[in-house]
Each structure stands twice: as C-alpha cells, then as structure tokens.
C-alpha positions as CSV (number, residue, x, y, z in Angstrom):
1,X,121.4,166.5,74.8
2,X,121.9,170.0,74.0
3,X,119.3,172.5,72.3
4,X,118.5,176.2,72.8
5,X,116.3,179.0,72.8
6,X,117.4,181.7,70.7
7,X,120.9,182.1,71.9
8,X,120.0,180.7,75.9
9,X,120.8,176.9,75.6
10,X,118.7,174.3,77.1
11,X,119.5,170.6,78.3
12,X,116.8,168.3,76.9
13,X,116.7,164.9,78.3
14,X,117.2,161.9,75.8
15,X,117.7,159.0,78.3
16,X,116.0,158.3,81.6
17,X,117.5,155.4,83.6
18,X,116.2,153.4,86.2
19,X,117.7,151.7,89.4
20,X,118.0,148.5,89.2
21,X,116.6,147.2,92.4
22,X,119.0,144.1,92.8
23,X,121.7,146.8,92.2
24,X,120.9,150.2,93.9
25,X,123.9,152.0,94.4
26,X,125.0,154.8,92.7
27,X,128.3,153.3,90.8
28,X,126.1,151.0,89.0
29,X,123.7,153.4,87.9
30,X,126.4,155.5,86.6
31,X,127.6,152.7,84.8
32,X,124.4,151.6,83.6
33,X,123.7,155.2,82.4
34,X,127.5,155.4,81.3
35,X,127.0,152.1,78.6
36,X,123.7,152.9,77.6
37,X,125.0,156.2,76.9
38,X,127.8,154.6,74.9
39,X,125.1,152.7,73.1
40,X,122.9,155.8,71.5
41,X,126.2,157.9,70.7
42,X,126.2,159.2,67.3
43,X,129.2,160.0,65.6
44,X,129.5,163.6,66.1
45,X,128.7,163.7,69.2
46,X,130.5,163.4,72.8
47,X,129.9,162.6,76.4
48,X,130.8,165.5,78.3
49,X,131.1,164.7,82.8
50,X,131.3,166.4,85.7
51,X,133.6,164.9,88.7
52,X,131.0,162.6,89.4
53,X,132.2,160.4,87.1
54,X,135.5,159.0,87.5
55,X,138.0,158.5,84.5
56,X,138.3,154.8,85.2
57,X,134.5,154.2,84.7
58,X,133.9,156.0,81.6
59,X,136.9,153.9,80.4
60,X,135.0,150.7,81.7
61,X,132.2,152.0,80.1
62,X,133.9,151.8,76.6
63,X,133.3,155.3,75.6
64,X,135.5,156.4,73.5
65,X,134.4,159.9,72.7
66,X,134.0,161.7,76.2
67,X,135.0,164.9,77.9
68,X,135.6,164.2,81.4
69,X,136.5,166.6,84.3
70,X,138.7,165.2,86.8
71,X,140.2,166.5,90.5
72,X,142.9,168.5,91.1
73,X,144.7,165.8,93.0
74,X,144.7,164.0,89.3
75,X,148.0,161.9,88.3
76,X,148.4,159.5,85.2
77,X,151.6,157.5,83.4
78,X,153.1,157.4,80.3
79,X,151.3,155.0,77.9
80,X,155.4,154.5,76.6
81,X,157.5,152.5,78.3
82,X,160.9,154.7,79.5
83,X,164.1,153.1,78.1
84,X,165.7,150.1,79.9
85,X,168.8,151.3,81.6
86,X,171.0,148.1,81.4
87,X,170.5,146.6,84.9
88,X,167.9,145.6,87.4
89,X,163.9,145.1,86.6
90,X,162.7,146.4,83.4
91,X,160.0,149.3,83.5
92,X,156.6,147.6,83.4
93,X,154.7,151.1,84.0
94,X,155.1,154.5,82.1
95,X,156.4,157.7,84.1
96,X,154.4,159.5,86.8
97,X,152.5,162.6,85.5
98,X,150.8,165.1,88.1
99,X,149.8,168.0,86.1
100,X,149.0,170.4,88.9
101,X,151.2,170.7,92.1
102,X,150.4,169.1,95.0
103,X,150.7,170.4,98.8
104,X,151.5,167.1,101.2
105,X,152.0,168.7,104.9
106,X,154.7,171.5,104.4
107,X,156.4,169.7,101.2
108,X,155.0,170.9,97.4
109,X,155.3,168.4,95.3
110,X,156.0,170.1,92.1
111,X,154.2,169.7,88.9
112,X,155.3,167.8,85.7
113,X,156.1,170.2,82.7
114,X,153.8,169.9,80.3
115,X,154.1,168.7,76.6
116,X,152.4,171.8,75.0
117,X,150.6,174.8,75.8
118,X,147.9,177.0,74.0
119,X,146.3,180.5,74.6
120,X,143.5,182.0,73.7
121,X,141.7,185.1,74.0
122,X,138.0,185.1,75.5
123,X,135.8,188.3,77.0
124,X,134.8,191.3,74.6
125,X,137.3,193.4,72.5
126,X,137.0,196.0,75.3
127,X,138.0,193.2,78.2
128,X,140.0,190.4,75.7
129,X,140.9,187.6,78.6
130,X,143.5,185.4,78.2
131,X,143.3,181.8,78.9
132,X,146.2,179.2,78.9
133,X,146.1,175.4,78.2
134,X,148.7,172.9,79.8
135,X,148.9,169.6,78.0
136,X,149.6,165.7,78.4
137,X,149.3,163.5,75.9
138,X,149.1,159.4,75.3
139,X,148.7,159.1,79.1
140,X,147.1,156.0,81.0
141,X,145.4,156.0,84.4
142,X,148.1,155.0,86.9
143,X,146.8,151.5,87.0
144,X,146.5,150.5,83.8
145,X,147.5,147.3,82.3
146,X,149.5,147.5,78.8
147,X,147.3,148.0,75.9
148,X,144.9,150.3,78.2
149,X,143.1,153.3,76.2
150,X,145.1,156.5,76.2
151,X,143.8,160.3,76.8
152,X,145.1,163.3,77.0
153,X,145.3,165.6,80.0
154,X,144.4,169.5,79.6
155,X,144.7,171.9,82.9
156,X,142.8,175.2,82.0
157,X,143.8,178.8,83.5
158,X,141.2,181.0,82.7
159,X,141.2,184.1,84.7
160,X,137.5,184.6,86.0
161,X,137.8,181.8,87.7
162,X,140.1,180.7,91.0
163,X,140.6,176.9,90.4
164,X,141.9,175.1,87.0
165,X,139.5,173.2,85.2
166,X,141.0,170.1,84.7
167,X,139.6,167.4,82.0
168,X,140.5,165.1,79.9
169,X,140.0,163.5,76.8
170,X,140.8,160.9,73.4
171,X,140.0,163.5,71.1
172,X,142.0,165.3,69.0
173,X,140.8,169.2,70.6
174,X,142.1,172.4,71.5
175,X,141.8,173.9,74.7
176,X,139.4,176.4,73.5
177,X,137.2,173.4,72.3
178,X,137.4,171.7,75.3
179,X,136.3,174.9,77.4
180,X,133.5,175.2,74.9
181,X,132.9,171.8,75.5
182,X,132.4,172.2,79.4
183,X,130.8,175.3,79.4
184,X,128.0,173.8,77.1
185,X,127.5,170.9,80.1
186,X,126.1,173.4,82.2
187,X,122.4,174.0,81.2
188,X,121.7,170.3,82.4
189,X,122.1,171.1,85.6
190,X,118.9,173.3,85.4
191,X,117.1,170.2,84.9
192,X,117.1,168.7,88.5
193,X,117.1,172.7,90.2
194,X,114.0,173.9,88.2
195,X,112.0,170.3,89.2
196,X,113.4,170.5,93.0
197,X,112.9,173.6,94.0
198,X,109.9,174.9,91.3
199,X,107.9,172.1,90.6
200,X,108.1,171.0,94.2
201,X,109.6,167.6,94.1
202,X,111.9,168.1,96.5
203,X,109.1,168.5,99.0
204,X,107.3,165.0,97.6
205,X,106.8,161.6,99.7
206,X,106.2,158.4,97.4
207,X,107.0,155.0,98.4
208,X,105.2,152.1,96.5
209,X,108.3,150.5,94.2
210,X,107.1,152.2,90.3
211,X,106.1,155.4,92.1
212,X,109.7,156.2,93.1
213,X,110.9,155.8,89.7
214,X,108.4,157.5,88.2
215,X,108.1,161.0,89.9
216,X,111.5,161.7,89.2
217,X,111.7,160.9,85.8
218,X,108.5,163.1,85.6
219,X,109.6,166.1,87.0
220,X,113.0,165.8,84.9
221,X,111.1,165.9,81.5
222,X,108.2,168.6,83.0
C-alpha cells in the first residue's frame, strides 16, 4: 500500500507472505502473493508490477485491476479475429502486435503503428517536458486461447529517461495516469534497501525453519 509523509510517499506493507516449504520457488510465491493480493483488493484500488512479474501470471492470478510493466521485447495479438479471405484455414489467432522495434542480427523488425497516441506536458512551467503515449488496445498475450482477458498496451516516451516504459493494463487510463501509476510503485522499493543495508539484515545468518521466515518479515515492517 501507498501512504506518505507530508508530500514524500511511503510504501507501507499490508501483506507478508510466506514460502511454502513443499513449494519454494519463486513462481509460486509470486503467485501465492499474486492471488492473495487479488483476494484483499478493494475497489478503487490497483496492483501496480514491476518486470518481475510476468503478464501471463497476473492473468492466472485473476487480477483484473493491475498495472503491469512488461519488456521491451513485448508482442501480443488481436483479441479480433482478421476476416476470412475465402480460401485455406480460417484465422484461429488475432494479428501480431510488437509495439517497439526489434533488432534481430542486422534486420529491424519494424514496429506496429499504434491505435492512438497522447501527450502530455510534465517538468515546471520554466522546463514544461513533453511526453508521448503509444497505444494498443483489446490485445491478448500471443498464446491465448479464445475468450482470454484483453489489455491494453501503452509504450511511454518521456524525455528524462533513455528506455520506454512499457506497461500494460484492463483499465480504462490515460497515459499520464499510468505514469502516475508507476511512478507511485517506487517508494516500495525502499522497503527491502533500508532493512538490507541499515538495519543490517543483509549481514544476518539464521537457519532453524520459523526463523528464516521470520527475520525478514521483521525487518520489512521495522
């Protein structure tokens, strides 16, 4: 969750999850974390992941109110069907959509145009910024069955940074509210630098089975 001190903002944990010894690996306590998650939503409010956490497994999850960065590398389909042309198989998957070009060897593989674009103006009224918004919308992941959930798509080209922030989502936002969004992620990762590298846990040795689970939910909520 997010709160805030004066105008700094602050991550403050709501939910600690545990390994689950018979089931130690990191996919399935993202998944664990994604569904419990899921499970203490309210309504007006929205998961918002770094790369960590792949679009497929939030959608496995069931979340349905999420915003979700994704690579660079990204590519998705039409959820719609294109025509039939008359002969041969009929379409079973929905066009290829790579929002950002792609370098393979010496060959560019070009982008797909998107649907609409937004801009917006950030910085101070003495250094306005400009930042531009590609979008795709009603996509599926490239995979997907018929009937999957649909997201939108939304490349971000904000000038103080050198790479696009690519994310997506199933809400109906703006590019500037998705930025928002994203940029309102960051305090939490404060949480595990300040109880690494201040409180020292990073430098701690425990072993017994509740002991390991324990210290670092500890030094998380210290």
């Amino acid at each position: 969750g997010g709160g805030s001190v004066g105008q700094q903002r602050l991550a403050l944990p709501r939910l600690l999850v545990r390994v689950e010894p018979t089931a130690p690996s990191a996919a399935a306590l993202q998944a664990r974390l994604l569904q419990q998650t899921q499970e203490g939503l309210a309504p007006d409010e929205a998961v918002v992941t770094d790369r960590g956490f792949p679009l497929a497994q939030i959608q496995a999850a069931g979340l349905t109110r999420y915003v979700a960065r994704g690579p660079v590398n990204f590519t998705a389909r039409r959820a719609a069907l294109p025509p039939y042309k008359g002969h041969g198989r009929r379409p079973t998957r929905g066009a290829l959509v790579r929002p950002l070009p792609r370098r393979r060897k010496d060959k560019v593989i070009a982008a797909t145009p998107p649907d609409r674009e937004e801009t917006w103006q950030v910085g101070t009224a003495a250094q306005p910024l400009s930042v531009r918004a590609e979008c795709w919308d009603q996509l599926v992941l490239p995979d997907a069955k018929p009937g999957a959930p649909t997201f939108s798509t939304v490349v971000l080209h904000d000038p103080r940074f050198a790479e696009p922030l690519l994310l997506h989502t199933p809400l109906p936002l703006t590019g500037a509210q998705l930025q928002a969004f994203y940029l309102d992620r960051w305090p939490v990762e404060g949480l595990p630098l300040t109880a690494k590298q201040m409180l020292g846990a990073a430098r701690q040795f425990v072993f017994a089975p509740e002991s390991r689970q324990r210290l670092p939910a500890l030094v998380l909520l210290a």
